[in-house]
C-alpha positions in Angstrom: 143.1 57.1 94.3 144.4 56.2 97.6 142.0 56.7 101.3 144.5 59.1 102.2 144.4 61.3 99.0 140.8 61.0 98.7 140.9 62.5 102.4 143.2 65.2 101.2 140.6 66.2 98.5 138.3 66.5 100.8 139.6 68.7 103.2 140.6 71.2 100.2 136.5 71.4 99.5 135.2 71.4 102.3 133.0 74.6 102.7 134.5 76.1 105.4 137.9 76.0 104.1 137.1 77.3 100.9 135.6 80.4 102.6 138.5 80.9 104.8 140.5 81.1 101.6 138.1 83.3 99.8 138.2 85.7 102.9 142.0 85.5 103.2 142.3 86.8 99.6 139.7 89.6 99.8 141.5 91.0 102.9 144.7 90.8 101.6 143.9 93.6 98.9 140.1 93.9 98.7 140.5 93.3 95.0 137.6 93.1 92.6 138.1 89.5 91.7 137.6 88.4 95.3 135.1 90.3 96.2 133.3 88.8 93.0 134.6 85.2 94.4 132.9 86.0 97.7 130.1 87.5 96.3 129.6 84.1 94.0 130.1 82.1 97.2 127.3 83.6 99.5 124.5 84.4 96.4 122.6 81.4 96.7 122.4 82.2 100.3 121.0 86.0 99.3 118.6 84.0 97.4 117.4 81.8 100.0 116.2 84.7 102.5 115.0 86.3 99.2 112.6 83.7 98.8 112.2 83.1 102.1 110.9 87.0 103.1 108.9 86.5 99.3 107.1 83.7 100.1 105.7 85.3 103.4 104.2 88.4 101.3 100.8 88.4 100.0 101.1 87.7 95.9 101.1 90.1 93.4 102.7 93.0 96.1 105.9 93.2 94.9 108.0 90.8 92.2 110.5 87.7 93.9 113.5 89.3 91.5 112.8 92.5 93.5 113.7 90.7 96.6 116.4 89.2 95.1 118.1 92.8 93.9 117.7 94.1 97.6 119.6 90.9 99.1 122.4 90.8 96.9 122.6 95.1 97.7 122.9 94.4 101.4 125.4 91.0 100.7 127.9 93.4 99.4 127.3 95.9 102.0 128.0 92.9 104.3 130.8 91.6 102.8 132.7 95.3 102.9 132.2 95.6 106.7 132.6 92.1 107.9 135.6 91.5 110.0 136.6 87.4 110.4 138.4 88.2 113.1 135.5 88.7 115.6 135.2 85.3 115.4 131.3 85.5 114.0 130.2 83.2 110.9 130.0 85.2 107.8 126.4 84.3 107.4 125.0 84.9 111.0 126.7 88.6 110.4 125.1 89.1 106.7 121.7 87.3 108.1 120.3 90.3 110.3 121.2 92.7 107.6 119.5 91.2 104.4 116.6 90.9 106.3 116.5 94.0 107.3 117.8 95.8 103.9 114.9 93.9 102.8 112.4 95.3 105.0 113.7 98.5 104.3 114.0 98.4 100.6 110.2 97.1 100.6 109.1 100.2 103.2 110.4 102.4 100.1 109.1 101.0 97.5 105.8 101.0 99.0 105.6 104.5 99.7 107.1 105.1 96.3 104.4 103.0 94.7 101.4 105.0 96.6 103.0 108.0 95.8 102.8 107.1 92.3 99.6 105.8 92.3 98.3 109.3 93.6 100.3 111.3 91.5 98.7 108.9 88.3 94.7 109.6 90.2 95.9 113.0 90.4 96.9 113.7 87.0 93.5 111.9 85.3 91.2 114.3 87.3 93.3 117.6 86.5 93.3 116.7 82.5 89.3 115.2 82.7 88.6 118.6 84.7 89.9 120.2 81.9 88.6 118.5 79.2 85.4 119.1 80.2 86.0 122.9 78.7 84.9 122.3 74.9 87.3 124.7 72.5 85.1 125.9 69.7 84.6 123.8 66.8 86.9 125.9 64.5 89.7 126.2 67.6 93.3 125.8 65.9 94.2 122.0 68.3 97.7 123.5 68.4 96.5 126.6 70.4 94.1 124.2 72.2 96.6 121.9 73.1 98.9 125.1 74.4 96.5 126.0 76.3 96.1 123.5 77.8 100.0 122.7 78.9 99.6 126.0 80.2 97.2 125.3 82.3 98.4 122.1 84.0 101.9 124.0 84.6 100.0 126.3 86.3 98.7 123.7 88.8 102.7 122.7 89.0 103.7 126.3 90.0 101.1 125.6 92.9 102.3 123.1 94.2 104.1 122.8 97.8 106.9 119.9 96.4 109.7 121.7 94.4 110.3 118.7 92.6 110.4 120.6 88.8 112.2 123.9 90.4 114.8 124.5 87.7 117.3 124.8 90.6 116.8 121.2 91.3 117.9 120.0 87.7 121.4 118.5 87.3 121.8 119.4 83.6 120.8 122.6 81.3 120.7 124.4 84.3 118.6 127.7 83.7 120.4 131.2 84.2 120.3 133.1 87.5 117.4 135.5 85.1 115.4 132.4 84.3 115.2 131.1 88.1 114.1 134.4 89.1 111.3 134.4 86.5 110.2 131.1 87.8 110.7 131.9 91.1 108.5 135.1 90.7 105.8 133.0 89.0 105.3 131.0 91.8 105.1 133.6 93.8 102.3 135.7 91.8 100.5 132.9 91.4 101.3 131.5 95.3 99.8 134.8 95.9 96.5 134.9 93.4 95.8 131.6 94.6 94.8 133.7 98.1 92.8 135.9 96.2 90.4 133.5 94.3 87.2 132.7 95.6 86.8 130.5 99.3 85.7 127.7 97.4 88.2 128.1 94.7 90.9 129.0 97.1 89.9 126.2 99.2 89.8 123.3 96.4 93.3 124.5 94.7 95.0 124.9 98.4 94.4 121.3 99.5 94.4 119.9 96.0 98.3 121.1 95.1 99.6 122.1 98.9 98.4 119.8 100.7 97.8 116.7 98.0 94.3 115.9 99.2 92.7 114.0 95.7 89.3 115.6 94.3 87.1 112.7 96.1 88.6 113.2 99.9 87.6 117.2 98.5 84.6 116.1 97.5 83.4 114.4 101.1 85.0 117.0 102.8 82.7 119.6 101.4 79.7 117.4 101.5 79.6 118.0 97.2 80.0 115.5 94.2 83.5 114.8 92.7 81.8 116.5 89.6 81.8 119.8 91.3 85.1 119.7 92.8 86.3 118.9 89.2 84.0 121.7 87.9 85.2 124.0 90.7 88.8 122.8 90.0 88.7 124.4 86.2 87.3 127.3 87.0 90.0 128.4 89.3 92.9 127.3 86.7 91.2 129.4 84.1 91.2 132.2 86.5 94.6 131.7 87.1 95.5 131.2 83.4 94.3 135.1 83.3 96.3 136.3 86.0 99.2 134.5 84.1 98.7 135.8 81.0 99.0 139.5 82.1 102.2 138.8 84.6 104.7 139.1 81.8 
């Protein structure tokens, strides 16, 4: 091949031109295939602050792939809204904003993890409170275990979050009979809860309004964890009652 053809090559991959072609392509119809094209052009670039930002977190706190999933999120979101012709490199632009779709994504998952975490704590002291009622030897298991379920949706209808509030569920929505039911539960059992006993009232109120766990219950009444558990039962039994004769 001739110098000068060999130059000619060369200028046809050089980076920059390549990327002005890519972006002249995408903005001529923001089709799917360029976007793709762009997309495949600034990845290993996503990857690189990816493993830049995982490398500066402590191991074992969240997984590189992770990372990876929230930079190539924020490179598309970059790629929609950049504009050439401010004259800004492509990457300066999309730089700022992985970083901080990263920083972001991480803050959520975080507070989604804890969340979980409590909500997993939570659940294993309401079933081991329970638990610690024995059936009767020649108790049918199938009425045990309904009674049970029972129980622990009673501790749901106490609850501040509305989370399971059949309003809030996108398909087999209940009729306007069966939210009023459930609404009316709540609100009988909202309303027992203030008529149980102080310490009752108390451990229930910042158990499932306020999501304090049974230890922070237990140091903030100056009792064992075995006693808020015990204390615990006792009032979901009660309310099981009151329940049982709202029908």
């Amino acid at each position: 091949m001739k110098p000068a053809a060999r130059r000619g090559v060369a200028l046809l991959v050089r980076p920059d031109r390549v990327e002005a072609a890519l972006w002249r392509t995408f903005l001529d119809g923001r089709g799917d295939d360029a976007r793709q094209k762009l997309f495949d052009h600034y990845q290993p670039f996503a990857r690189r602050l990816a493993g830049a930002q995982f490398a500066r977190r402590k191991s074992g706190t969240v997984e590189r792939c992770d990372m990876e999933q929230l930079a190539y999120e924020a490179l598309l979101q970059a790629i929609a809204r950049f504009d050439p012709a401010r004259n800004v490199p492509f990457e300066a632009f999309a730089r700022t904003r992985i970083a901080g779709h990263i920083a972001n994504g991480l803050a959520t998952m975080s507070e989604a993890a804890a969340q979980f975490r409590y909500r997993q704590r939570a659940e294993r002291d309401r079933l081991r409170s329970l638990h610690e009622t024995s059936p009767d030897d020649g108790a049918d298991p199938l009425a045990v275990l309904s009674r049970l379920a029972v129980t622990l949706a009673i501790g749901l209808l106490a609850e501040e979050a509305e989370t399971i509030d059949p309003d809030t569920i996108p398909d087999g929505q209940p009729s306007a009979y069966e939210s009023l039911v459930w609404h009316e539960m709540r609100r009988k059992i909202r309303e027992r809860i203030e008529a149980l006993p102080e310490r009752e009232r108390y451990v229930v109120g910042q158990h499932y309004r306020n999501g304090v766990s049974f230890q922070q219950i237990a140091a903030i009444l100056g009792i064992s964890k075995g006693r808020v558990s015990q204390i615990h039962r006792a009032a979901l039994l009660r309310l099981r009652e009151e329940l049982a004769r709202f029908r």
